[in-house]
MILOSE-404630 format. One record per residue: residue number from 0; residue in one letter; x, y, z of N, C-alpha, C, O in turn. Coordinates in Angstrom, 2 decimals, padded with zeros to 5 digits. Each point is the difference from the previous one (the first is absolute). Layout:
<pts>
PT pafi marlo     n.x     n.y     n.z    ca.x    ca.y    ca.z     c.x     c.y     c.z     o.x     o.y     o.z
PT  NUM     a       X       Y       Z       X       Y       Z       X       Y       Z       X       Y       Z
...
</pts>
This chain:
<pts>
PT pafi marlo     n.x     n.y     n.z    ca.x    ca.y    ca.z     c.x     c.y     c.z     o.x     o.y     o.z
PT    0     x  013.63 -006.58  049.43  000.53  000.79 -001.10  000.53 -000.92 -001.12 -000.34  000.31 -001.14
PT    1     x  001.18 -001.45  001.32  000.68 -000.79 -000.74 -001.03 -000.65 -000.54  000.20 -000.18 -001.20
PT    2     x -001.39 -000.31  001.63 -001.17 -000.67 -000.49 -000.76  000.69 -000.78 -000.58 -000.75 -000.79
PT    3     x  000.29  001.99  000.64 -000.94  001.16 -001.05  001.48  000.03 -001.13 -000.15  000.10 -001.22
PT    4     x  000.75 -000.14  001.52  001.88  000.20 -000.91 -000.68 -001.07 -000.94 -000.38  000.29 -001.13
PT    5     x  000.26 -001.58  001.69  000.23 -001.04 -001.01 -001.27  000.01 -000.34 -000.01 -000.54 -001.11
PT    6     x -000.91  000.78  001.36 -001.71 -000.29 -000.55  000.36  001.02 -001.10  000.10 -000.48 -001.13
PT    7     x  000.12  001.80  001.27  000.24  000.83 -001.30  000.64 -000.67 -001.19 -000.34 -000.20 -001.17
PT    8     x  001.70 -000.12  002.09  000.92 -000.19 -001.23 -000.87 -001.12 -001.00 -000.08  000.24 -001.20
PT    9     x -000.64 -001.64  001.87 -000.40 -001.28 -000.50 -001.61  000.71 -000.92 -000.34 -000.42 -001.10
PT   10     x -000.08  001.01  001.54 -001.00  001.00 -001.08  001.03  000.47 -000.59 -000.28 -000.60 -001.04
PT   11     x  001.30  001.18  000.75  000.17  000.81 -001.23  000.61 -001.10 -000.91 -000.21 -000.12 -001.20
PT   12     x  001.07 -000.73  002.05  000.40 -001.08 -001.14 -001.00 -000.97 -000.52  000.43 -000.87 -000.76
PT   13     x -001.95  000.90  001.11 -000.28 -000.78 -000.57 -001.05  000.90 -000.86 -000.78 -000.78 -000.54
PT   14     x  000.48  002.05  000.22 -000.68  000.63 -000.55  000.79  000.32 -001.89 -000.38  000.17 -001.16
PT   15     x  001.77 -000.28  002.02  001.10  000.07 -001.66 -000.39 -001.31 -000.80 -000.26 -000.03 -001.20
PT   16     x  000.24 -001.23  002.23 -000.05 -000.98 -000.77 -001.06 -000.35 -000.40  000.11 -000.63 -001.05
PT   17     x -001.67  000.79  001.56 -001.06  000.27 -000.30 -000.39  000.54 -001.22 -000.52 -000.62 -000.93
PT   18     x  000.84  002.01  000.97  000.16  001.14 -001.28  001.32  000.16 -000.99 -000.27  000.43 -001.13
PT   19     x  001.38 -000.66  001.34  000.93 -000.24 -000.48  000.61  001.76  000.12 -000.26  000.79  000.92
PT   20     x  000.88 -000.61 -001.78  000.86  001.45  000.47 -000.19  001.05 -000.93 -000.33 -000.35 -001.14
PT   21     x  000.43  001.35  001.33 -000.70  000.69 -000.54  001.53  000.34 -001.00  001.17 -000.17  000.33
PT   22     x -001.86  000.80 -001.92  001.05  000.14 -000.99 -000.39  000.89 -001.24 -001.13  000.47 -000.16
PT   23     x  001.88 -000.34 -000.46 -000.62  000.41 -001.56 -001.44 -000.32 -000.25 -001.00  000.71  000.09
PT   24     x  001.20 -002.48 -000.57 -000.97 -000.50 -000.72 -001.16 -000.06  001.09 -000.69 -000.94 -000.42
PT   25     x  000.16  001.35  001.43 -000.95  000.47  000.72 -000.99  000.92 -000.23 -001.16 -000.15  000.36
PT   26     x  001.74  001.42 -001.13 -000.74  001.00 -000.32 -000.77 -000.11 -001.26  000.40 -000.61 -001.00
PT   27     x -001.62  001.28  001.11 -000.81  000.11 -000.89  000.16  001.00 -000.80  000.00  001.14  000.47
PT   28     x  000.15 -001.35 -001.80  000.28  000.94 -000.54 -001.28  000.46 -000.99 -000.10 -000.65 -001.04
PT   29     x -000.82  001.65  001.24 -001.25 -000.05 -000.57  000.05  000.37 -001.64  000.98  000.39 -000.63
PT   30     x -002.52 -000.66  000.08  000.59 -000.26 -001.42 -000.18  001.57 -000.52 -000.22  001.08  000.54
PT   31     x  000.42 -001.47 -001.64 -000.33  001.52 -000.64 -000.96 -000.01 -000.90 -000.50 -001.07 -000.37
PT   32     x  000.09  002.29 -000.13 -001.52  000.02 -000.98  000.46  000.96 -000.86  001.02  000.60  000.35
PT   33     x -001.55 -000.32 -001.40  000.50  000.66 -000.75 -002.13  000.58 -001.32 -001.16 -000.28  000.30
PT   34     x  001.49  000.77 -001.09 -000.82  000.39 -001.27 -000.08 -000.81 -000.64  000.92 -000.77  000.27
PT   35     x -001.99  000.09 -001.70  000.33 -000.42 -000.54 -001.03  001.19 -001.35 -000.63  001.05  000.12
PT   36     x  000.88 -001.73 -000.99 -000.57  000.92 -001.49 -000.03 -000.70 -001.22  000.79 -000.92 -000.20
PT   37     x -001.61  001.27 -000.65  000.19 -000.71 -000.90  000.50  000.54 -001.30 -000.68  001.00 -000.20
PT   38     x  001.97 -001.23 -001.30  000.50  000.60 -000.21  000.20 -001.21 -001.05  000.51 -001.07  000.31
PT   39     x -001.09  001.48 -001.88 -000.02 -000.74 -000.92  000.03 -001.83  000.10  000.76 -000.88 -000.39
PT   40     x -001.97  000.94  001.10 -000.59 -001.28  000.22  000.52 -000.87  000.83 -000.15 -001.22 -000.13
PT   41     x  000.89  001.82  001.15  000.59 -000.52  000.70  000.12  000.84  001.50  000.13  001.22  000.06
PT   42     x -000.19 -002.17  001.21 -000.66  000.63  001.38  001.77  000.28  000.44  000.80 -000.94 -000.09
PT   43     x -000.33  002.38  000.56  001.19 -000.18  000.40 -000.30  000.82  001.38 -000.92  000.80  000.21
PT   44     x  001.80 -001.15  000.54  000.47  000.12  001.45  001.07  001.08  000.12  000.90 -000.06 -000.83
PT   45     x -000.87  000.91  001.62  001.10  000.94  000.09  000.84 -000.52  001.14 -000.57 -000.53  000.96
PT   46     x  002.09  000.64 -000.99  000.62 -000.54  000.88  001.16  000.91  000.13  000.90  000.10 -000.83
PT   47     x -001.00  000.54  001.90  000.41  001.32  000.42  001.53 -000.63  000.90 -000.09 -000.64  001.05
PT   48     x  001.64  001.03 -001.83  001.15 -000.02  000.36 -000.17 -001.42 -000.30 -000.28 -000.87  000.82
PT   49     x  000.54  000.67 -002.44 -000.22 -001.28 -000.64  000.94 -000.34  000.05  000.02 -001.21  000.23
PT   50     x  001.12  001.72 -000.36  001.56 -000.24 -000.24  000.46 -001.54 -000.41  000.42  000.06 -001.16
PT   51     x -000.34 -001.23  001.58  000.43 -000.94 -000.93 -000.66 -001.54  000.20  000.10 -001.15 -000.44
PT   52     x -000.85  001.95  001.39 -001.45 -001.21  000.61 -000.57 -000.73 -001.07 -000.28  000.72 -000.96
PT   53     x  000.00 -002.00  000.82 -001.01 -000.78 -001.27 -000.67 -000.58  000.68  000.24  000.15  001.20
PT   54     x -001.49 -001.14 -001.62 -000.98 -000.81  000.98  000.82 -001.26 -000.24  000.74 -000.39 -000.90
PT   55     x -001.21 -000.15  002.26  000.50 -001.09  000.09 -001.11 -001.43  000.05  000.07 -001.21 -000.23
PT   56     x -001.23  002.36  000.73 -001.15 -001.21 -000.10 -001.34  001.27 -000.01  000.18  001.13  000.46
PT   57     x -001.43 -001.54 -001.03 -001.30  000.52  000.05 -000.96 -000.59  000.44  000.31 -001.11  000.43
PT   58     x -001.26  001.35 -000.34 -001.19 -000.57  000.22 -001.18  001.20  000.07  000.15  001.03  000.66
PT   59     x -001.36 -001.34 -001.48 -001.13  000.67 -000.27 -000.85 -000.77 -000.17 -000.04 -000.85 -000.89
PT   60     x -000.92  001.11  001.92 -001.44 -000.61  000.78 -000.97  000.94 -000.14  000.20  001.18  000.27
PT   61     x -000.98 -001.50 -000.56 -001.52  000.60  000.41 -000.17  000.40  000.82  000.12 -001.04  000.65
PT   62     x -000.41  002.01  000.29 -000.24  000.52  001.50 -001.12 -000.57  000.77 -001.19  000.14 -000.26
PT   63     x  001.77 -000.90  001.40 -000.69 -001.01  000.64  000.45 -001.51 -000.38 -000.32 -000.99  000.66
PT   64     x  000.85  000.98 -001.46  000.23 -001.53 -000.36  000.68 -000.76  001.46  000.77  000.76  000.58
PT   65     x -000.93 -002.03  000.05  000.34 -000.64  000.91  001.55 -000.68 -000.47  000.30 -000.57 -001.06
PT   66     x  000.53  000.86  002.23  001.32 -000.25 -000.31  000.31 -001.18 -001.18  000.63 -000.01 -001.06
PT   67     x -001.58 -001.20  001.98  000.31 -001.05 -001.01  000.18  000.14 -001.43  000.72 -000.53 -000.84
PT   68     x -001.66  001.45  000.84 -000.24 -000.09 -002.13  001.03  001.24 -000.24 -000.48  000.56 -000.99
PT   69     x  001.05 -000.21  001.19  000.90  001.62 -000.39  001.08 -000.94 -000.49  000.55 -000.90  000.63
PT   70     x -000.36  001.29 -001.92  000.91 -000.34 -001.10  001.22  000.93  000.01 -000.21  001.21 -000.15
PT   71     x  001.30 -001.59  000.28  001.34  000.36  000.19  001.18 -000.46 -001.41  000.15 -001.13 -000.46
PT   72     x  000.45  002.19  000.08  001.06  000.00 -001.68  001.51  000.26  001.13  000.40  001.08  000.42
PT   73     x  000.02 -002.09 -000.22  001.23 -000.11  000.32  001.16  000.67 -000.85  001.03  000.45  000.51
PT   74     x -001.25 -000.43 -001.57  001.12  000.25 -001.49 -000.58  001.20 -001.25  000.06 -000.20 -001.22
PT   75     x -000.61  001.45  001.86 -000.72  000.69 -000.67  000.54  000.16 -001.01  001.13  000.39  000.27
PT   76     x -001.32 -000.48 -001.61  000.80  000.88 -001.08 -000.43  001.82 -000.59 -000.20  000.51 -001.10
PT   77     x  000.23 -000.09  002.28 -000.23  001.88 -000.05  000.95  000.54  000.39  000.50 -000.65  000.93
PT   78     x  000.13  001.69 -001.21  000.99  000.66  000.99 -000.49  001.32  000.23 -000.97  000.36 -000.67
PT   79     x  001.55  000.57  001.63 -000.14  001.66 -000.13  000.46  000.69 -000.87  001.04 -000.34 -000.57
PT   80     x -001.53  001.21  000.33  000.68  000.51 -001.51 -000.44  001.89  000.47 -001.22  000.13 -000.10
PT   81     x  001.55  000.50  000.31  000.52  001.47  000.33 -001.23  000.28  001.14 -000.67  001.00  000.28
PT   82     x  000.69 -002.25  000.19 -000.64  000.63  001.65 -001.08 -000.79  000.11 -000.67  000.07  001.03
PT   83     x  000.34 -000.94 -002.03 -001.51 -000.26  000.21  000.52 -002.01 -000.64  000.87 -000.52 -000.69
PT   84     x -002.29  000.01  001.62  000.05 -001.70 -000.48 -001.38  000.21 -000.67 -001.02  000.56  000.41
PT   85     x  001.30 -001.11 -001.44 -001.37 -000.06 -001.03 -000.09 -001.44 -000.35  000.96 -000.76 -000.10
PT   86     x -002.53  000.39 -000.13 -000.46 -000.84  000.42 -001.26 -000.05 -001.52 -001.09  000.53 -000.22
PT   87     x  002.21 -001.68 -000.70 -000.95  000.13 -001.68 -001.03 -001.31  000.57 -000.13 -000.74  000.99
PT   88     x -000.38  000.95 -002.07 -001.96 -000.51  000.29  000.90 -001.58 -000.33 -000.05 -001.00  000.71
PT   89     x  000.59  001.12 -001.60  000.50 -001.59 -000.33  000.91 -001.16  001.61  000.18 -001.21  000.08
PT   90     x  000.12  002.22  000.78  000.37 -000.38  001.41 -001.24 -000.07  000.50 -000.59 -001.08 -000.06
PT   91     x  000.10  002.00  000.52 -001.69 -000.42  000.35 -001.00  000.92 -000.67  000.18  001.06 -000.58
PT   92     x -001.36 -001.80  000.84 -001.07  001.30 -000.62 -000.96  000.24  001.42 -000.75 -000.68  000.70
PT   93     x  001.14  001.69 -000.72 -001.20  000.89  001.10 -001.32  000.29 -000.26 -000.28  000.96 -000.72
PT   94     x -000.64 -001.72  001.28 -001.26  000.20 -000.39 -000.76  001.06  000.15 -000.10  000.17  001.21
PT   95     x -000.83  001.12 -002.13 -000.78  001.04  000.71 -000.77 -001.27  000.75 -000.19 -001.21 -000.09
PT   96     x -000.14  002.61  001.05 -001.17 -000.27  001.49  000.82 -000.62  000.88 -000.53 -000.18  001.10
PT   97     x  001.61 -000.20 -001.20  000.86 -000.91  001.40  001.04  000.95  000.57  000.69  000.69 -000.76
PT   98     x -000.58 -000.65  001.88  001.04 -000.05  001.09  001.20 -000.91  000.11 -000.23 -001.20 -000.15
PT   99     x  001.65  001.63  000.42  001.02 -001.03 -000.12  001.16  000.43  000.73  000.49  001.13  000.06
PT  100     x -000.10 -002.26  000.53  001.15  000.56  001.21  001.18 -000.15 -000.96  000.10 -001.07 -000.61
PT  101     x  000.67  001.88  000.45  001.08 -000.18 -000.88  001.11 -000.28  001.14  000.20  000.83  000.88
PT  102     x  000.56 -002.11 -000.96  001.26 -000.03  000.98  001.43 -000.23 -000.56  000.26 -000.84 -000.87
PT  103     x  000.51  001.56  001.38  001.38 -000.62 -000.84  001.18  000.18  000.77 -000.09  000.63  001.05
PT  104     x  001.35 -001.17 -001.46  000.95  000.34  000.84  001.01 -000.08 -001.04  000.30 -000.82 -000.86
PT  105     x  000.35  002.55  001.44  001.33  000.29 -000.92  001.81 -000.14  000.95  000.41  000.57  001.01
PT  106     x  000.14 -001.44 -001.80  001.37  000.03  000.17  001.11  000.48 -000.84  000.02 -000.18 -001.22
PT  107     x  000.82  000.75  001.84  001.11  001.24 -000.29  000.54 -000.99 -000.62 -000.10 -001.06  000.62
PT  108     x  000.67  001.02 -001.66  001.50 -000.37 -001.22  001.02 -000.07  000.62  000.61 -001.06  000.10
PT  109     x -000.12  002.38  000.54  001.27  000.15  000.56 -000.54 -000.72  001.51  000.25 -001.21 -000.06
PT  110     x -000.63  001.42  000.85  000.02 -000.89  001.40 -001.07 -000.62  000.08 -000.99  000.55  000.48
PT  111     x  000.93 -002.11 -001.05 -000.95 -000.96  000.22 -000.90  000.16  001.66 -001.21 -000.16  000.09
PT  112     x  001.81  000.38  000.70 -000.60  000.24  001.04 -000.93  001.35  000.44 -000.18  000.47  001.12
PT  113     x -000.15 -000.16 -001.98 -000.63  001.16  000.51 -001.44 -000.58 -001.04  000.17 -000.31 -001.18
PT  114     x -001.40  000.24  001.79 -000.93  000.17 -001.05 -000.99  001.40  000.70  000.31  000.60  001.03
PT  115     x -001.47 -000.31 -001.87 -000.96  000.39  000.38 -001.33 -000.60  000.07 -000.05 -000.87 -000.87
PT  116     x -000.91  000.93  001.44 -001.38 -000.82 -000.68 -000.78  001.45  000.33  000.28  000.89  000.80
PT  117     x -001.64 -001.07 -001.98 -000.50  000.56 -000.75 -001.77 -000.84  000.69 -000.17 -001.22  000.08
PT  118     x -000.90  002.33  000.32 -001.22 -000.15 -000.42 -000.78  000.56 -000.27 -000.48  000.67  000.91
PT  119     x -000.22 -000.56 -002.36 -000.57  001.19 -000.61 -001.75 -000.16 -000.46 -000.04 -000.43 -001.15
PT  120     x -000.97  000.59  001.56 -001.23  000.12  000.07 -000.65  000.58 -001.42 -000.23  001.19 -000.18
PT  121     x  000.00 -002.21 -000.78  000.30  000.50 -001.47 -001.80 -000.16 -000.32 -000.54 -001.05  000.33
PT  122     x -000.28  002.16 -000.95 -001.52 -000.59 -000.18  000.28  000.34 -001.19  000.99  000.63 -000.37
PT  123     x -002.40 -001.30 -000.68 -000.14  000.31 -001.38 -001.33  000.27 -000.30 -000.70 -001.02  000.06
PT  124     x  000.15  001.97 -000.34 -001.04  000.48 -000.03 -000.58  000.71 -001.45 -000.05  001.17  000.38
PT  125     x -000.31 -001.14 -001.45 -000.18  000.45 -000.67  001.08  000.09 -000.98  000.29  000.99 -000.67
PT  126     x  000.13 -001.86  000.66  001.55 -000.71 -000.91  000.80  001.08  000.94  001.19 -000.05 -000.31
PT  127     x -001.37  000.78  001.11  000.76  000.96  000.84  000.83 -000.46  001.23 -000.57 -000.54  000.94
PT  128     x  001.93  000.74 -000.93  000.82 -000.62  000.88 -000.32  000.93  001.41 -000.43  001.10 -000.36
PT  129     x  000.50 -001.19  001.73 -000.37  001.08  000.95  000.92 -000.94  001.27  000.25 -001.21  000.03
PT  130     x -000.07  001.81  000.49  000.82 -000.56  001.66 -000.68 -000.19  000.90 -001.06  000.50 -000.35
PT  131     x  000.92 -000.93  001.41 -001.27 -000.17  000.75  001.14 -000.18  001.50  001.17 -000.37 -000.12
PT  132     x -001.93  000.76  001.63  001.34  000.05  001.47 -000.66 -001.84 -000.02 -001.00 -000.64 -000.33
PT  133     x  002.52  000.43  001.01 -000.29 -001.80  000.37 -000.30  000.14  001.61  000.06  001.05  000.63
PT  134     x -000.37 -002.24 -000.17 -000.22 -000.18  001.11  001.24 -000.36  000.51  001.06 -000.04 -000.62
PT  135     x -001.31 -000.30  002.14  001.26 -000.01  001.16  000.44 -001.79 -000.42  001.03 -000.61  000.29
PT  136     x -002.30  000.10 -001.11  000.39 -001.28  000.31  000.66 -000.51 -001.63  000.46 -001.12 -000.26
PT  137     x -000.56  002.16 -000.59  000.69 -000.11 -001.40  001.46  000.53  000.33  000.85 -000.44 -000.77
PT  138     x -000.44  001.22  001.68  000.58  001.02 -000.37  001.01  000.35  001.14 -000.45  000.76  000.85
PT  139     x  001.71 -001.18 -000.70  000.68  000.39  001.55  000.53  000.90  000.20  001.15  000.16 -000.40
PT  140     x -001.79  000.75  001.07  000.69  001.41  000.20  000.01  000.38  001.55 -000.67 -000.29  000.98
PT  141     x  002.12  001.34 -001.33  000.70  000.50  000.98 -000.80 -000.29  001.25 -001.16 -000.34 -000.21
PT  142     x  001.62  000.43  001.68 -000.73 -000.34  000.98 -000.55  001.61  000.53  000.86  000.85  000.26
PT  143     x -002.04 -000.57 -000.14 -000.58  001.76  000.41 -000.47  000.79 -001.02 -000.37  001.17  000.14
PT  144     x  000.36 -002.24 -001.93 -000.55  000.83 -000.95 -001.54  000.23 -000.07 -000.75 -000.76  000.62
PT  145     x  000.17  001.95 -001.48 -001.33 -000.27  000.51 -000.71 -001.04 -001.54  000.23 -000.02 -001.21
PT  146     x -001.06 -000.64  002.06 -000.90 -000.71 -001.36 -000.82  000.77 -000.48 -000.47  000.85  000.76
PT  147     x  000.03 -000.87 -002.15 -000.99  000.50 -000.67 -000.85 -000.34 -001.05  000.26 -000.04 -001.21
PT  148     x -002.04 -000.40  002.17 -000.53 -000.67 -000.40 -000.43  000.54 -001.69  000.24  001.10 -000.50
PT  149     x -000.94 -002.27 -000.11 -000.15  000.27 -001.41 -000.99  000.76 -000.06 -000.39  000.41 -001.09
</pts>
C-alpha cells in the first residue's frame, strides 16, 4: 500500500514539474472575427462592445502567406471610432482579386491588461469588399464550434 502511495504521489510530483501548474495564463482564449465593409474608400471592421479598446498591433497578409513573410505594425496609427477600425488605403492598399487575413489586437485604455485579438477574412473582388469563413488554422475558435467550409 505504502509503495502504490509513493509511486502516485512521485508521478504527480513530477507531472507538475514536467507541465508546470495549471493557471490563468494557460487558457486559450479564442480569437474573435468580426465584418468588414467598405465605406468611403476605406475597408472598416465592426467591433462589437468597442468601449475603450484601440489596436495595439496589426498585421495583413495575403491568405496563405507562410509565417515567415507575414508582416506585423507593432504601433498602428488607427483607432476605433463608433464601433468600427477602419483601415485608409494610405495604411494599406487592398488589392481587387486577393484574399487577406486581417489580424489585430485591441487593448482597453482603462485596464492595460485586458486585450482582445481579432481575425477577419477580408476578399476584394470587383473593387468590392466581401468576408469570406477562415480556416481552423487562421482562426482559433472556441473548442466544439462547427467549421464552415468556403
Amino acid at each position: 500500500m505504502v509503495r502504490v502511495l509513493s509511486t502516485t504521489l512521485l508521478i504527480s510530483i513530477s507531472l507538475v514539474i514536467l507541465t508546470g501548474c495549471p493557471g490563468p495564463g494557460d487558457r486559450m482564449v479564442p480569437d474573435e472575427t468580426s465584418l468588414a465593409s467598405q465605406k468611403r474608400g476605406r475597408i472598416c471592421i465592426e467591433i462589437k462592445d468597442a468601449q475603450d479598446y484601440q489596436p495595439v498591433a496589426i498585421a495583413i497578409n495575403i491568405r496563405g502567406a507562410p509565417s515567415k513573410e507575414k508582416k506585423y505594425n507593432f504601433s498602428p496609427n488607427l483607432t476605433v471610432s463608433d464601433g468600427e477600425l477602419c483601415i485608409p488605403s494610405t495604411f494599406y492598399s487592398f488589392i481587387n482579386g486577393n484574399k487577406y487575413i486581417v489580424e489585430f489586437i485591441l487593448r482597453s485604455n482603462r485596464n492595460n491588461d485586458e486585450s482582445r485579438s481579432f481575425v477577419v477574412g477580408v476578399g476584394v473582388n470587383n473593387n468590392q469588399v466581401y468576408n469570406f469563413p477562415l480556416s481552423g488554422r487562421e482562426f482559433a475558435r472556441p473548442y466544439g464550434s462547427i467549421e464552415v467550409s468556403e
